[in-house]
C-alpha positions as a printed Julia matrix, in Angstrom:
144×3 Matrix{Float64}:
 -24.83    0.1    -8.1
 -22.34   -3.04   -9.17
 -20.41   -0.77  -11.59
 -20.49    2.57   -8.71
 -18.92    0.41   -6.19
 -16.56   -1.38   -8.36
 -15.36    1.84   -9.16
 -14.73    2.94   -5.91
 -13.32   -0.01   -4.43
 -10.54    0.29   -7.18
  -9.94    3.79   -6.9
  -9.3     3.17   -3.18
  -7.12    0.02   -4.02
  -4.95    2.21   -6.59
  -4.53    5.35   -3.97
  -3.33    2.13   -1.51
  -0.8     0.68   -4.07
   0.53    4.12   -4.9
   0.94    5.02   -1.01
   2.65    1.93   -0.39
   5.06    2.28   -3.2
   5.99    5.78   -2.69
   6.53    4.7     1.2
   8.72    1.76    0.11
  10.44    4.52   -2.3
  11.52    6.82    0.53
  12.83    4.3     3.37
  14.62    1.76    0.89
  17.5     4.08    0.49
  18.28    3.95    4.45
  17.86    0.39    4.66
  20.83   -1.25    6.35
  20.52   -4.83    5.16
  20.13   -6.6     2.27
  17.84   -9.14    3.63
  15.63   -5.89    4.3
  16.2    -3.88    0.98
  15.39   -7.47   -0.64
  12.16   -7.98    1.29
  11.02   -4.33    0.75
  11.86   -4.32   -3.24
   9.65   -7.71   -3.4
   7.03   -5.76   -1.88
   7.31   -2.73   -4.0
   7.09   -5.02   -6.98
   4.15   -6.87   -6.09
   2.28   -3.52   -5.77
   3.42   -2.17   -8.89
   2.09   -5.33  -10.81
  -1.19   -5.12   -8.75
  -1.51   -0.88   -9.61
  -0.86   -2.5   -13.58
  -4.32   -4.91  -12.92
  -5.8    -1.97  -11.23
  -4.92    0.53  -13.84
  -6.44   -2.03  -16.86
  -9.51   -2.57  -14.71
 -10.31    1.07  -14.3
  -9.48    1.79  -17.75
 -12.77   -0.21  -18.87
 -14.64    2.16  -16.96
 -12.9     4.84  -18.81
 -11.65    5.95  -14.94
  -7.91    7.57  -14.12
  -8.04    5.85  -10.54
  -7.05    8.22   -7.4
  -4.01    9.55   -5.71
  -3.34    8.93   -2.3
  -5.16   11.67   -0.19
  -2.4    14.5    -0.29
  -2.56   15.0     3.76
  -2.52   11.79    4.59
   0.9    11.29    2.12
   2.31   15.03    3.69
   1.81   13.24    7.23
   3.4     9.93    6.5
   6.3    11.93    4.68
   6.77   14.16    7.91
   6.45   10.82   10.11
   9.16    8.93    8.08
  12.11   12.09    7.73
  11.61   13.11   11.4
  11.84    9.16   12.64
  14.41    8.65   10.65
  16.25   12.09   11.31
  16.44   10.4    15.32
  17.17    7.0    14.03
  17.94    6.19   10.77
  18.47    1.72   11.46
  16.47   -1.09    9.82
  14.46   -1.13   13.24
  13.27    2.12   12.6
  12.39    1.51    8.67
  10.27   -1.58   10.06
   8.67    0.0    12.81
   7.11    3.03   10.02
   6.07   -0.29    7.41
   4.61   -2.33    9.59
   2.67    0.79   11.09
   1.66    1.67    7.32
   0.63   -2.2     6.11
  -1.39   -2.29    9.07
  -3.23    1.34    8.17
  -3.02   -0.03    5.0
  -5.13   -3.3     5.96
  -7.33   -1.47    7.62
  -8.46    0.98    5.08
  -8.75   -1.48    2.44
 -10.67   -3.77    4.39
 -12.88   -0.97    5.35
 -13.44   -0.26    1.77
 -14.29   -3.57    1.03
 -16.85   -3.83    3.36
 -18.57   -0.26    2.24
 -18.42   -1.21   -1.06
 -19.8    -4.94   -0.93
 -21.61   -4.54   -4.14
 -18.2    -4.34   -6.17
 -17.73   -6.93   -8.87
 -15.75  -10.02   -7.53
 -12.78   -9.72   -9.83
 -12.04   -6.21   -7.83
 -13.23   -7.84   -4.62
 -10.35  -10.33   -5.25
  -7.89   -7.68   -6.28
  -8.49   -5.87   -2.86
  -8.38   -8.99   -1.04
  -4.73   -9.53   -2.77
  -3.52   -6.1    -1.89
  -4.37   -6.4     1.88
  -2.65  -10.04    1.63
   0.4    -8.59    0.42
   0.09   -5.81    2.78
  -0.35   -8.46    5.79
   2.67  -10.7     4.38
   5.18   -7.16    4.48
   4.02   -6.55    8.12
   5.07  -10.16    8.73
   8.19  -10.24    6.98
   9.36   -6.74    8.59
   8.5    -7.94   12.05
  12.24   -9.41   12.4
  13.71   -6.25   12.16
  11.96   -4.72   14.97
């Protein structure tokens, strides 16, 4: 049971990273400000060297990890092009990352819960992503 829901509670974290980097990825070319490119390339980094931990972890369970659910990225693509087609400002970039970190939270801390029986080392790995995830909502919140 231990090793089932470690396995899942990573493959969840890894879909999260890889959402939240390929969402960073597609707004940080319309970002206005530097102080907001800066913030959001922080971010992206942070997940990257968490989906590097993730990746090693799965990889002694001999698991590939999981893509972010292919409707849920279609949606979030369609959101972000037609919001910014209306109104392409750093207000607008903030508004779609804070709405993502906190889907983002919530998911993760969903999974955490469901899979309680996860080894604490992932435990801890999840509780890092949804920190960094809570931090980006914060910082963004002075662009609104």
């Amino acid at each position: 049971m231990i090793e089932q829901d470690t396995i899942k509670l990573l493959r969840e974290c890894d879909a999260g990273v890889k959402m939240g980097v390929a969402s960073i990825d597609e707004v940080i070319g319309h970002a206005d400000s530097d102080q907001l490119r800066s913030t959001l390339s922080r971010c992206r980094s942070e997940h990257q060297k968490l989906g590097t931990e993730l990746q090693q972890l799965l990889g002694k369970y001999g698991d590939q990890g999981k893509n972010p659910n292919p409707i849920a990225k279609g949606m979030s693509w369609v959101k972000t092009n037609m919001k910014l087609s209306m109104e392409d400002d750093d207000g607008t970039i903030a508004d779609l990352m804070v709405d993502g970190c906190n889907m983002g939270v919530k998911s993760l801390t969903r999974y955490l819960n469901q899979y309680q029986a996860a080894d604490e080392k992932s435990k801890d790995l999840a509780k890092r992503l949804i920190r960094v995830e809570e931090q980006l909502g914060t910082d963004l919140r002075q662009f609104l």
